[in-house]
C-alpha positions in Angstrom: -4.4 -10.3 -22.3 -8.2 -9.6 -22.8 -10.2 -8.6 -19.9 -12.3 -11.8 -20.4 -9.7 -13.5 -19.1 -9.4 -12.4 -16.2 -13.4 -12.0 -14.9 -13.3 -15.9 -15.5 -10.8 -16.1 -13.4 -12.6 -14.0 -10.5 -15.4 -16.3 -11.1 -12.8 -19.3 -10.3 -11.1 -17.1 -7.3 -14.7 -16.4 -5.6 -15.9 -19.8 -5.3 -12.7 -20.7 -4.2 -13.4 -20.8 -0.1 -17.5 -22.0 -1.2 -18.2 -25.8 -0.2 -21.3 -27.8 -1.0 -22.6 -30.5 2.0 -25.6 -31.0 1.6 -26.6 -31.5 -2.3 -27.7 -34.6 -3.7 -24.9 -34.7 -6.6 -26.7 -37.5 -8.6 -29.6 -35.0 -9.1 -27.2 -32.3 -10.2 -26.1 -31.1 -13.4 -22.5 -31.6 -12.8 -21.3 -30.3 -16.8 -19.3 -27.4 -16.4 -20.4 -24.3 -17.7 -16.6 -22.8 -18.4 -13.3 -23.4 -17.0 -12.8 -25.9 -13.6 -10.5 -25.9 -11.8 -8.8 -28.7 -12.7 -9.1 -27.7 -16.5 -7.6 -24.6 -16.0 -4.0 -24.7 -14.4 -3.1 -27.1 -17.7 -0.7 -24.3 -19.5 1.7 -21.7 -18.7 -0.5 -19.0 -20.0 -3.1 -20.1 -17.6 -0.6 -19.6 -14.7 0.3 -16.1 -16.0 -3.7 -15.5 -15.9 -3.6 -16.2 -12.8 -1.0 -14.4 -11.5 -2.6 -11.1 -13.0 -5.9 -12.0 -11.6 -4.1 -11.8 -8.3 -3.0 -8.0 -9.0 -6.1 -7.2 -10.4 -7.6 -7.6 -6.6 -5.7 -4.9 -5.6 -8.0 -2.5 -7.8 -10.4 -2.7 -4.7 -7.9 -0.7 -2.9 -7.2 2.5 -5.5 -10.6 2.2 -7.1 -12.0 5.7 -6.9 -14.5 5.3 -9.0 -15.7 2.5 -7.0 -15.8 4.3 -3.4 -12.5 2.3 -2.3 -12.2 2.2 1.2 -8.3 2.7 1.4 -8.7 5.7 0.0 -9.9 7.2 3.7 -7.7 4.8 5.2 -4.9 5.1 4.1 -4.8 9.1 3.8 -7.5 10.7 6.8 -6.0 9.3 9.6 -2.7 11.0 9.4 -1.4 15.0 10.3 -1.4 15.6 6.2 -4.8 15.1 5.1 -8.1 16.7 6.4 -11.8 16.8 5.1 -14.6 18.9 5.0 -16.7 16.6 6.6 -17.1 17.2 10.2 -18.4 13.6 10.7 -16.2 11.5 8.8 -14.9 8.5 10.9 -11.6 7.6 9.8 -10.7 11.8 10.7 -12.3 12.2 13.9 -11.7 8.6 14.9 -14.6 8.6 17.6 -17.7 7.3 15.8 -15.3 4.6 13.7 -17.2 1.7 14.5 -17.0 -2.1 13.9 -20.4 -2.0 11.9 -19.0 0.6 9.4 -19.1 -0.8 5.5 -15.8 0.7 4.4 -13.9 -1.2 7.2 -15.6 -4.7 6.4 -15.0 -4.0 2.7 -11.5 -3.4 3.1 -11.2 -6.7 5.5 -12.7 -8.2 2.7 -10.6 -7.7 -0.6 -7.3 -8.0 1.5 -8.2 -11.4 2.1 -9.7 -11.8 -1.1 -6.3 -11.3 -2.2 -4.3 -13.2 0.2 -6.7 -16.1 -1.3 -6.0 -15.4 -5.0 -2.1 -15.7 -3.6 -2.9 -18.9 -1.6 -4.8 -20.7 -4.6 -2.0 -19.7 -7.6 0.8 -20.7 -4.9 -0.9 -23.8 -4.1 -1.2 -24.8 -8.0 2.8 -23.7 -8.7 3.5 -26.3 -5.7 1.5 -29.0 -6.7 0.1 -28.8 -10.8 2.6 -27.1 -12.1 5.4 -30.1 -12.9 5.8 -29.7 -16.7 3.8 -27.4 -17.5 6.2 -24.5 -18.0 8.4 -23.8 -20.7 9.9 -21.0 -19.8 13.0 -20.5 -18.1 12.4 -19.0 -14.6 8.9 -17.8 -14.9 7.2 -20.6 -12.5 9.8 -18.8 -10.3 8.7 -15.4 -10.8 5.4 -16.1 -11.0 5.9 -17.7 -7.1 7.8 -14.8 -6.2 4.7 -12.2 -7.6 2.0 -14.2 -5.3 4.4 -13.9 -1.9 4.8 -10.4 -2.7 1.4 -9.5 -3.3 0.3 -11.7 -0.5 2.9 -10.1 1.8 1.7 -6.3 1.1 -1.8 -7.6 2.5 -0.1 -8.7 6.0 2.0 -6.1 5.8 -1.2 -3.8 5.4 -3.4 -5.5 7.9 -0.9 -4.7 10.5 -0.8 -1.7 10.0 -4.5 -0.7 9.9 -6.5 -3.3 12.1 -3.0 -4.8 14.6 -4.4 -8.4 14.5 -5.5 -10.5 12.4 -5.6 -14.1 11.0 -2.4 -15.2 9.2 -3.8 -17.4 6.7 -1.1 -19.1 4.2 -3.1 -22.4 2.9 -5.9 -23.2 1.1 -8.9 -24.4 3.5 -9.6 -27.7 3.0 -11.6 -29.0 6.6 -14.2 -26.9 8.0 -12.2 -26.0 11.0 -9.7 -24.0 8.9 -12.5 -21.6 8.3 -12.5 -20.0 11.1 -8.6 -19.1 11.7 -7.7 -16.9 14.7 -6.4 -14.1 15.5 -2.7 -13.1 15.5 -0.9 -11.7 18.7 2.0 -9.6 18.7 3.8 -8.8 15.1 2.7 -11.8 13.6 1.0 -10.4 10.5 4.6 -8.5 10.1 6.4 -11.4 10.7 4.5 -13.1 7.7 4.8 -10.3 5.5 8.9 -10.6 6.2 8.9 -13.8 5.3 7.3 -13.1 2.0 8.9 -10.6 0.8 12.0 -12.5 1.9 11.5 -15.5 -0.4 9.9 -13.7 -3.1 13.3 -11.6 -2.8 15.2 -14.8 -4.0 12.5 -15.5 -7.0 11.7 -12.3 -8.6 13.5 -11.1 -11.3 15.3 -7.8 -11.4 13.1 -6.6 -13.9 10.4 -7.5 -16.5 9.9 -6.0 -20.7 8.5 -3.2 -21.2 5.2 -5.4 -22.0 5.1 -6.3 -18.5 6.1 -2.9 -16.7 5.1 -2.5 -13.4 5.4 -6.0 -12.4 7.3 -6.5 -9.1 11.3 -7.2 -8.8 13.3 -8.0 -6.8 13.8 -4.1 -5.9 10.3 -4.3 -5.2 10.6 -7.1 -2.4 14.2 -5.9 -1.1 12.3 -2.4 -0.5 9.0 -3.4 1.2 11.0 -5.8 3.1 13.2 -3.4 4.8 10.2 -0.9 5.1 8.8 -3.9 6.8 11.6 -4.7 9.3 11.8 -0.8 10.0 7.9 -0.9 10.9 8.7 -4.1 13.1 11.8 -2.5 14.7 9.5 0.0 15.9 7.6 -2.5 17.1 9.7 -4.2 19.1 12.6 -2.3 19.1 14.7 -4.9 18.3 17.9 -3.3 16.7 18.5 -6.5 15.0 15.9 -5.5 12.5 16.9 -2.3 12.0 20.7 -4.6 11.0 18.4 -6.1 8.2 16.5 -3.9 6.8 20.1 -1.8 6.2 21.3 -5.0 4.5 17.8 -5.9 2.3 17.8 -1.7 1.1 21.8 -2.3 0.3 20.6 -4.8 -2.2 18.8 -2.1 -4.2 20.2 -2.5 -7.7 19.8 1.0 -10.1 16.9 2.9 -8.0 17.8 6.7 -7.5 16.0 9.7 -7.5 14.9 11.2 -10.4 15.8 14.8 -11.3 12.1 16.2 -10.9 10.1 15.3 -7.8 7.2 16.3 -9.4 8.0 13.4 -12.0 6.7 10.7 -9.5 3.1 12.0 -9.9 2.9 12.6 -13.8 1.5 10.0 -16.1 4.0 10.5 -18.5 6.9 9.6 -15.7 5.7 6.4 -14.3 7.6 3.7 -14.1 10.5 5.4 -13.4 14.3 5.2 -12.2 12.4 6.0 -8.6 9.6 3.3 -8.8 10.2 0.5 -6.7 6.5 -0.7 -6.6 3.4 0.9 -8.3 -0.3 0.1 -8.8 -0.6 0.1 -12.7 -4.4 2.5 -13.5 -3.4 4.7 -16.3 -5.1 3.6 -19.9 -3.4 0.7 -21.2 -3.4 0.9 -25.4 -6.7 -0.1 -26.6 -8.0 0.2 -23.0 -7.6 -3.1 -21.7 -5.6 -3.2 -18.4 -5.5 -6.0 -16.9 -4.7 -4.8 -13.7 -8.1 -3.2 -13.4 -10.2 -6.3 -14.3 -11.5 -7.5 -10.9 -14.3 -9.8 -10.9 -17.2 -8.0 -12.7 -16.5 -4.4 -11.4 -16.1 -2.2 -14.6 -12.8 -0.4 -13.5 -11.7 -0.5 -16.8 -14.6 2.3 -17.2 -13.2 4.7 -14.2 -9.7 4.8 -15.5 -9.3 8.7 -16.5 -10.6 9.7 -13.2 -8.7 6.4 -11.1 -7.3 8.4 -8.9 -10.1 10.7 -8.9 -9.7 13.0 -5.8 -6.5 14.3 -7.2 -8.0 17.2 -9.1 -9.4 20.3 -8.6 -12.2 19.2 -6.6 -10.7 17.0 -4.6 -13.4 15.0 -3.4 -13.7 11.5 -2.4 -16.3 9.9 -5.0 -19.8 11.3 -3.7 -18.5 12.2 -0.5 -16.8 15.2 0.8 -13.5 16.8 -0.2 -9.7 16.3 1.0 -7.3 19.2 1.7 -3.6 19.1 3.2 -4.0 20.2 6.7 -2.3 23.6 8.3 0.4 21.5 9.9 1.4 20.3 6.2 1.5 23.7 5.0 3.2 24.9 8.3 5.8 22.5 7.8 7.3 23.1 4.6 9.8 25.9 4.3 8.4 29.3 2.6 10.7 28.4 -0.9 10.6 24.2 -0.5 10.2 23.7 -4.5 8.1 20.6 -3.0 5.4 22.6 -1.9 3.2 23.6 -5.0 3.7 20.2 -6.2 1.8 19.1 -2.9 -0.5 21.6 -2.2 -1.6 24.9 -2.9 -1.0 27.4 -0.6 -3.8 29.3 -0.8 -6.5 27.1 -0.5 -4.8 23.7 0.6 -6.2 21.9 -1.9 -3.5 18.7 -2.9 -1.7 19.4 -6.1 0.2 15.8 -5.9 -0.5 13.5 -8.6 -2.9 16.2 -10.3 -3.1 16.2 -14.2 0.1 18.7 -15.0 -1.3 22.5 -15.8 -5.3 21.4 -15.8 -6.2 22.4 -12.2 -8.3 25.1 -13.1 -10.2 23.3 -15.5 -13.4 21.6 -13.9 -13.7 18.0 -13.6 -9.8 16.8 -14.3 -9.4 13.7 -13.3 -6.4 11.6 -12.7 -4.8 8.8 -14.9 -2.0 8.2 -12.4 -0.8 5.1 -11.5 -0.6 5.5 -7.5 2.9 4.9 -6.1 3.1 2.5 -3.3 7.1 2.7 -2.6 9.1 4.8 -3.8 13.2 5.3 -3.6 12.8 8.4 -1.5 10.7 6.5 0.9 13.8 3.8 1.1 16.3 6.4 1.5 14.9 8.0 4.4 13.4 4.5 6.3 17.6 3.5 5.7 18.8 6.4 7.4 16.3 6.0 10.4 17.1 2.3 10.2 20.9 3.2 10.5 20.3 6.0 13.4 18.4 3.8 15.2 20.9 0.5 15.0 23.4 2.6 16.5 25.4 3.4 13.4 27.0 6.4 11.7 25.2 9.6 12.6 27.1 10.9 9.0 25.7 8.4 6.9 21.9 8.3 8.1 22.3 12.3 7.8 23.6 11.6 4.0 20.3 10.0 3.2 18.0 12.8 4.4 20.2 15.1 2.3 20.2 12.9 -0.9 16.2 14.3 -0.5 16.3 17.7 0.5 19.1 18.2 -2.1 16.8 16.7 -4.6 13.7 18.9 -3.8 16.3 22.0 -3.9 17.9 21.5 -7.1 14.4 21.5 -8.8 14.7 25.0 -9.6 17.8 26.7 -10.9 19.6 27.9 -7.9 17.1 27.0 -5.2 17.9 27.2 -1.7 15.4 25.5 0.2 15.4 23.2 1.8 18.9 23.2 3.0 21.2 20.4 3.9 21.6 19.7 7.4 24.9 19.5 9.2 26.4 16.0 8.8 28.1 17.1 11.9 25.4 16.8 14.3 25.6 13.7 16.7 22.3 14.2 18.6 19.9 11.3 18.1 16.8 13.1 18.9 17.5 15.5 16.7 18.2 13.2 13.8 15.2 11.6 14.0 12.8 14.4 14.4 14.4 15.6 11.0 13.5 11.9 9.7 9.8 12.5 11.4 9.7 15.7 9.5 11.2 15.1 6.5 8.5 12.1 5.7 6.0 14.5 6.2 7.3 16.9 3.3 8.3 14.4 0.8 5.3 11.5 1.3 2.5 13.9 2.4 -0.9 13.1 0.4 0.7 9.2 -0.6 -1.1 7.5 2.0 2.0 6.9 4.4 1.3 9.3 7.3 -1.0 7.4 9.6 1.2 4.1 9.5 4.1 5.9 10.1 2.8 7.9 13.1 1.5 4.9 14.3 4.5 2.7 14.4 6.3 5.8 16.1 3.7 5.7 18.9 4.1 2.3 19.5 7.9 2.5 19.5 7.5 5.9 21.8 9.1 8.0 19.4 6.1 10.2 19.1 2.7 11.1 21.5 -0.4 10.8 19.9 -2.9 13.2 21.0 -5.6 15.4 19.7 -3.5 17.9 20.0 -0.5 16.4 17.6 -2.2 16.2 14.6 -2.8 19.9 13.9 -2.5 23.7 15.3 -6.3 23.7 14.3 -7.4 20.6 15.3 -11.5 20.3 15.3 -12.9 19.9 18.7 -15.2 17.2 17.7 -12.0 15.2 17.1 -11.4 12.2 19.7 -8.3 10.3 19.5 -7.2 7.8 21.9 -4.3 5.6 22.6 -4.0 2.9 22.4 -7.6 2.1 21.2 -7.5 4.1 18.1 -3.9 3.1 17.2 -6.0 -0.1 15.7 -9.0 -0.1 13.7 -11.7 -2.0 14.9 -12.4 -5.7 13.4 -15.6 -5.6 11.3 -18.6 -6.9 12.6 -19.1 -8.7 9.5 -15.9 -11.1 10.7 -16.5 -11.6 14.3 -20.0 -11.8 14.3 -18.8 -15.6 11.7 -15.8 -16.4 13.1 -15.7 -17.0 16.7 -11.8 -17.6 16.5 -11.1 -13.7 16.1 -11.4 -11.5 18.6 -12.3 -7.7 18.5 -9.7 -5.2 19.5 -9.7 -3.6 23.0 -12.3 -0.7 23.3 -14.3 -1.4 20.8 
């Protein structure tokens, strides 16, 4: 698949919400200049295009090169990651304002994407009779755009709380300007994707499509998903199915080597349940980093850029694991050097293997989004919190710890903890803890801590975050549990509202 391809198709994608009202079209020149859109959708390659022009959006989010906004979002706000910068907003939390770029840009490309999904799941539904030939694929190719467009709820939740939930294709003027969602509605979309694309999905793709989502994919986001709205609502009949959806997990497991999961030579792997695909495709044409006319393709040694020795967020200031990471870990954890370096707390995860000292080593890892480890421990919180076997939620910490010990010849650190032990609280703060140490630096922190407060599991202060917390720092609840709806979306859409205390 040529890159071509696919920056036509972002043409076709980005004038897909534009409408025209007032031109005279008998004084236009109405002869196309490349594909339409009703000469496109015509063959099953052009569906296939399609489909990876939908993950090819999601290079807005792990672009480094490019500034991406997730980067600070997903990984500052959390107890794992810190900066130098003493005036960095998603940190200190105090001067994030609606007006600020990175918040509007990262508004933008999510919906951007949940467009992409609308349009191809629009043509599957109403273009597509007869134009497939082969077996299954409209299927999965359904199944890819309600996963992908799932994520984006599932993401929106998590960083701004409300949003609009937006499943169609506008077609009037009023269904512009969509409003906003109450309660766990962007998670109760999200659920419902993952749940059908569950069903559509196959349980795995050739090697010439690696990294496509399966069905393991969707079975594990949608039980991280139930989990998150459990917390939510603490409804233990989520926490029932998310046990059942991580049940139906077919061949995951941990692989040997933790330190496997953040090598370019180990992607893909037995422990891979969903991954952004940015390391160099042969003859340097990756598809999934062909969005619009951004030159990703150009930034791919260095796509996950802040992962090396400098550790710096493109032209901005540097990340280092915090004290409270390092404080955490036990002394011998074989985890630890393979997350940070104890000396200087620069992050060590997903760095190119032996190059840190050399200057300027990027990374050409794809960045894992879920990973079995992740499901094991969200199962045994899921299964503590239903009410069920203390034992068996204990098992699945263990399968973790004993992974991370066995990494060296007779390691003994971190040890098991007693299957024996019956006390709730206890169990969980070892789940609490045990996220910390094995997902530190992947850019799951702040949602976790987040749901935890909502669910009252946890206490957000200034004070949680770390023992040397900066006293510029200002974190309240419940206003800074929610980022705060760009200006660039309220100040159009009348329909959404801005979240409280902003």
């Amino acid at each position: 698949m040529k890159k071509t391809f696919i920056k036509i198709l972002g043409c076709y994608f980005l004038f897909s919400f534009c409408f025209i009202s007032s031109c005279d079209k008998n004084k236009l020149d109405l002869l196309p200049h490349g594909p339409t859109e009703e000469s496109f959708f015509t063959k099953e390659a052009d569906f296939t295009k399609a489909v990876l022009g939908v993950y090819a959006k999601m290079s807005d989010f792990f672009w480094y090169n490019g500034g991406s906004p997730a980067i600070q979002a997903f990984l500052l706000p959390g107890d794992d990651i810190t900066t130098n910068d003493n005036n960095e907003p998603f940190e200190i939390f105090g001067n994030l304002q609606p007006s600020n770029g990175s918040l509007s840009s990262l508004w933008a490309s999510h919906y951007q994407l949940i467009d992409r999904a609308n349009t191809l799941l629009d043509k599957i539904n109403n273009v597509a009779q007869g134009v497939y030939v082969t077996p299954n694929l409209q299927n999965y190719h359904k199944g890819e755009a309600l996963f992908l467009r799932g994520y984006a709820f599932y993401n929106l939740w998590n960083l701004y709380g409300t949003a609009p939930v937006v499943t169609y294709r506008p077609t009037q003027t009023s269904q512009f300007t969509p409003p906003s969602s109450s309660g766990t509605e962007l998670l109760d979309q999200a659920i419902k994707d993952f749940t059908d694309a569950a069903g559509l999905l196959p349980a795995s793709w050739d090697d010439a499509n690696r990294g496509r989502v399966t069905q393991n994919s969707a079975n594990g986001m949608l039980g991280k998903a139930l989990v998150f709205r459990a917390s939510a609502t603490k409804n233990n009949a989520d926490y029932t199915a998310a046990i059942a959806a991580f049940g139906k997990i077919a061949g995951a497991q941990l692989i040997q080597k933790f330190d496997d999961n953040f090598a370019y030579d180990t992607e893909n792997n037995a422990e891979a349940l969903f991954e952004f695909q940015a390391s160099q495709a042969f003859g340097f044409d990756n598809v999934w980093l062909s969005n619009d006319f951004d030159n990703a393709v150009g930034a791919m040694s260095i796509f996950w850029g802040f992962y090396d020795n400098n550790f710096a967020l493109f032209g901005r200031s540097r990340f280092y694991g915090t004290a409270k990471l390092l404080n955490s870990f036990d002394a011998n954890d074989p985890r630890l050097p393979f997350t940070i370096d104890s000396s200087d707390l620069t992050v060590t995860k997903y760095v190119t293997r032996d190059k840190k000292s050399q200057s300027g080593v990027g990374s050409i890892n794809n960045y894992r989004i879920l990973r079995y480890a992740d499901v094991l421990l969200l199962w045994a919180e899921a299964v503590l919190q239903s009410g069920g076997s203390t034992a068996e939620a204990i098992g699945y910490i263990n399968q973790v710890r004993t992974r991370a010990r066995n990494m060296t010849g007779g390691g003994t650190e971190p040890a098991d903890y007693s299957t024996t032990e019956t006390d709730k609280a206890t169990i969980l703060q070892w789940i609490i803890k045990e996220r910390l140490l094995e997902l530190a630096g992947e850019g799951q922190r702040w949602f976790d801590l987040r749901r935890w407060q909502l669910e009252g599991v946890v206490s957000l202060d200034n004070a949680y975050f770390s023992s040397n917390i900066p006293t510029f720092m200002n974190f309240q609840v419940p206003k800074h549990l929610n980022f705060p709806i760009p200006t660039s979306e309220t100040d159009v859409n009348p329909n959404v509202k801005q979240n409280a205390g902003y």
